[in-house]
C-alpha positions in Angstrom: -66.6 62.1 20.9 -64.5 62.9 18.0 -62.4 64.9 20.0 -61.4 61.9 22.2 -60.2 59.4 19.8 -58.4 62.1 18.1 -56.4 62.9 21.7 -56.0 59.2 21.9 -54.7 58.5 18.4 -52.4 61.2 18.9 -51.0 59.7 22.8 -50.7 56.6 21.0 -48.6 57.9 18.6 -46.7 59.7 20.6 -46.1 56.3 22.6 -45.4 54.3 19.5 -42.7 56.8 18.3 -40.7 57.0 21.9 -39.3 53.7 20.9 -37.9 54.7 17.8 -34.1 54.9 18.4 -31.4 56.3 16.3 -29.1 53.5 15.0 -25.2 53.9 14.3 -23.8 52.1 11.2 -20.4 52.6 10.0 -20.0 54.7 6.8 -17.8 54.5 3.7 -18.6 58.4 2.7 -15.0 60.4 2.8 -16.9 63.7 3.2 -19.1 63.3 5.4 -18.3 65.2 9.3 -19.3 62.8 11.9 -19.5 65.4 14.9 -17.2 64.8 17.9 -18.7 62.1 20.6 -18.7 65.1 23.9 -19.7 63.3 27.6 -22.1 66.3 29.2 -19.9 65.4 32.7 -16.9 66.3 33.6 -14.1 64.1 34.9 -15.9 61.2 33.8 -14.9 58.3 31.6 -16.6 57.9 28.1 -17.3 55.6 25.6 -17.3 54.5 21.8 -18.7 51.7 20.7 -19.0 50.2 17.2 -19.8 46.7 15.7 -17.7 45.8 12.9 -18.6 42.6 10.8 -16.6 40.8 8.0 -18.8 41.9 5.2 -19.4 45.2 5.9 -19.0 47.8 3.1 -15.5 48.9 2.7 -14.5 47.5 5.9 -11.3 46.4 3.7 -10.7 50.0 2.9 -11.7 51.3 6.1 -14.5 52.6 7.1 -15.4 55.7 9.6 -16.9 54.9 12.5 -17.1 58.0 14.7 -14.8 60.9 16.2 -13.0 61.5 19.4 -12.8 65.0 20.9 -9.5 67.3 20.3 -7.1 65.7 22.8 -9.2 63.1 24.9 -7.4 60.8 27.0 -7.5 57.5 25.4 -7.6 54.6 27.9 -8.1 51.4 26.5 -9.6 49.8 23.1 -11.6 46.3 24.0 -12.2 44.0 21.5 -15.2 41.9 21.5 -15.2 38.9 19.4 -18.3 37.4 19.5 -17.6 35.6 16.3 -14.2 34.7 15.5 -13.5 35.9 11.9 -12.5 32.8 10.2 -10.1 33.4 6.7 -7.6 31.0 5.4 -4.9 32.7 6.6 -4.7 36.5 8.6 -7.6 37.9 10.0 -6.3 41.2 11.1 -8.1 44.3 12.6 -6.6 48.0 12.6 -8.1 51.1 14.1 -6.8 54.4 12.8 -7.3 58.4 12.0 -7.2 57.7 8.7 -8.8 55.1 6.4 -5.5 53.0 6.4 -4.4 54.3 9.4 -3.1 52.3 12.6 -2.8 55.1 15.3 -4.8 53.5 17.6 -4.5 50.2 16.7 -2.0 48.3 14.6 -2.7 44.9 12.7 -4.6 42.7 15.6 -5.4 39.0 14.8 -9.7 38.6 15.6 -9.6 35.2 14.7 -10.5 33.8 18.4 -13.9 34.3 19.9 -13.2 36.6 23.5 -12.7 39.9 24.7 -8.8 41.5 24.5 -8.4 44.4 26.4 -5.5 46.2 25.0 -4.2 48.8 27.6 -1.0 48.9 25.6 -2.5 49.7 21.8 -0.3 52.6 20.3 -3.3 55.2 20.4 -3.5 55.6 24.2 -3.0 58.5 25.8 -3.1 61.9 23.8 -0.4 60.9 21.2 -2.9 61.0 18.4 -6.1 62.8 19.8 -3.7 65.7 20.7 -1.5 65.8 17.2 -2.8 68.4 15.1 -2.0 66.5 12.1 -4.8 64.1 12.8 -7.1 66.4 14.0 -9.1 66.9 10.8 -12.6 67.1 11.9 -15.1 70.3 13.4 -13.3 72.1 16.5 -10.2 69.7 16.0 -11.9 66.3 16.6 -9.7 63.3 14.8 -11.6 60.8 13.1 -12.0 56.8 14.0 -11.8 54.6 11.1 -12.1 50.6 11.5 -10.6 48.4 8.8 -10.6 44.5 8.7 -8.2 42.5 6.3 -7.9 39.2 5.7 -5.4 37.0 3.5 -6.2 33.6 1.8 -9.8 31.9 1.3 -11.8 34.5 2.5 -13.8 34.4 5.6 -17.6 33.8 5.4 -18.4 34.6 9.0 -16.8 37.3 11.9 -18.6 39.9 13.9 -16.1 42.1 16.6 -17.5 44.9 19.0 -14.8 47.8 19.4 -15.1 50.1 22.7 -12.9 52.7 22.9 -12.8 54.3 26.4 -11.4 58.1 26.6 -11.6 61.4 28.9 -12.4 64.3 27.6 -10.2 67.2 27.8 -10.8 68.9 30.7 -7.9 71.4 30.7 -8.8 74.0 28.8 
């Protein structure tokens, strides 16, 4: 009898713990490697997604969100602004391979709730992914970093979801 609640403690939980799902968060740590994103197929598009509030930690600084693959096509980067990021003045997201950096993304206003699909953002194609100046991370992978800044009263509500869509490199 023993036996059989044991087995059926231990199903349950295994149940309980199949629900338990990583979640990503956006880091301030400099030193940390944040492993390349890799799709297991090939000739398929891939995605990166990341939700980036106005209080976040360090968002002003910039704050690492994940890494492409060495020389991934980039396609597009959608902006979702659920919402709209309300400062006095600028409300201005940038999106580059360094903390400060606007390689894929310069300065883009998120102060209007709606999705922008930016098929002309500078970061498109292999210009940075494929620049081995920015490729700084484990087997060449270049860093994402997301900052937000804002000018005059500051803003007391804003959340934006960023969805960067690439293609792996499948030329080697």
């Amino acid at each position: 009898m023993f036996l059989k609640h044991l087995k059926a403690a231990l199903l349950a939980a295994v149940i309980a713990g199949a629900g338990v799902v990583p979640s990503f968060a956006l880091s301030a740590d400099p030193v940390r490697t944040i492993p390349a994103r890799e799709c297991s197929a090939t000739q398929t598009v891939c995605y990166l997604r990341a939700t980036i509030n106005f209080n976040d930690p360090n968002i002003a600084n910039g704050v690492w969100g994940f890494t492409l693959p060495a020389s991934a096509y980039v396609l597009s980067v959608d902006l979702d602004v659920t919402t709209a990021f309300n400062a006095a003045t600028t409300n201005n997201l940038t999106i580059g391979a360094t903390a400060t950096g606007t390689d894929f993304l310069a300065a883009t206003s998120i102060t209007s709730a709606g999705i922008q699909h930016l098929t002309s953002a500078a970061g498109l194609g292999v210009a940075v992914t494929a620049n081995a100046t920015k490729q700084t991370q484990i087997n060449g992978g270049v860093p994402v970093y997301f900052r937000y800044t804002q000018t005059g009263t500051a803003s007391t509500a804003g959340v934006v979801t960023v969805v960067i869509s690439f293609a792996k490199n499948n030329d080697k």
